[in-house]
C-alpha positions in Angstrom: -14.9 -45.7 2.6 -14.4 -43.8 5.7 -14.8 -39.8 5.7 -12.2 -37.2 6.3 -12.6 -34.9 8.9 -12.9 -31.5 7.9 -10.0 -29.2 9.4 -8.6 -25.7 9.4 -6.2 -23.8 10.5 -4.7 -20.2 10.6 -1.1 -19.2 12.0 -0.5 -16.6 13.4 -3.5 -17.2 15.5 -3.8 -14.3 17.3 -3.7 -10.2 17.0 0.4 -9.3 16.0 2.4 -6.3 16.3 4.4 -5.3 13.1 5.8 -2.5 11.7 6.6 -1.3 7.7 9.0 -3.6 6.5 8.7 -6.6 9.4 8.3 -9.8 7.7 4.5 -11.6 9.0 4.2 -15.3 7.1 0.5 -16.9 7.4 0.1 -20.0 7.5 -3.1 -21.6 6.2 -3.8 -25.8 6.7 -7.3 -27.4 5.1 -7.8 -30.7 5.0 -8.8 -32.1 0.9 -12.2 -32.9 1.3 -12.9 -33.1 -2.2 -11.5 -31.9 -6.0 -13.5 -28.6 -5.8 -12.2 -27.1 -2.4 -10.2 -24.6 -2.6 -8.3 -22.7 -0.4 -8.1 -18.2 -1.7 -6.2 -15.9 -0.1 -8.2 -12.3 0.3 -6.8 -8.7 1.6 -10.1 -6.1 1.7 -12.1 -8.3 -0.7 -9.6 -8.6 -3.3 -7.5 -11.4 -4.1 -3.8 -12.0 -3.4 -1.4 -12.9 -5.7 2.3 -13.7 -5.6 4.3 -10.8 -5.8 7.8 -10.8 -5.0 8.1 -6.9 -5.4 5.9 -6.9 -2.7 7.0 -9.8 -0.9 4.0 -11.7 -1.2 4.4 -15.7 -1.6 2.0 -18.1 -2.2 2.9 -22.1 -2.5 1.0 -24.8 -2.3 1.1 -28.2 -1.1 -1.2 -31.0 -0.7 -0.6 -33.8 2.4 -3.2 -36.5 3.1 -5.0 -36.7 6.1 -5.0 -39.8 7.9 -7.7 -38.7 10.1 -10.9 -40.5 9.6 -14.4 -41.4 10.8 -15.4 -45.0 11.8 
């Protein structure tokens, strides 16, 4: 069958001004390109969980892209 295009994509995009406290979300879309990609959230080399005392939320969602190769 046809491939899917590999894609990615990071909001915000560029540099951001906050201060303690300010809310900043991140966005992260990948495209599925197969059962073993995954997507991992990082801050200095360690790994980010959810933490709602810390305000940190991670969810994820998987959408099918109709992008292909012909």
């Amino acid at each position: 069958g046809p491939l899917e295009l590999h894609t990615l994509s990071l909001l915000p995009s560029l540099r951001q001004v906050v201060f303690k406290g300010d809310r900043l979300p991140f966005h992260c879309t990948a495209s599925l390109v197969d059962k073993v990609t995954a997507l991992h959230w990082r801050h200095n080399r360690q790994p980010v969980a959810t933490n709602p005392t810390h305000g940190i939320h991670l969810e994820e969602s998987v959408q099918h892209d109709c992008t292909f190769i012909t």
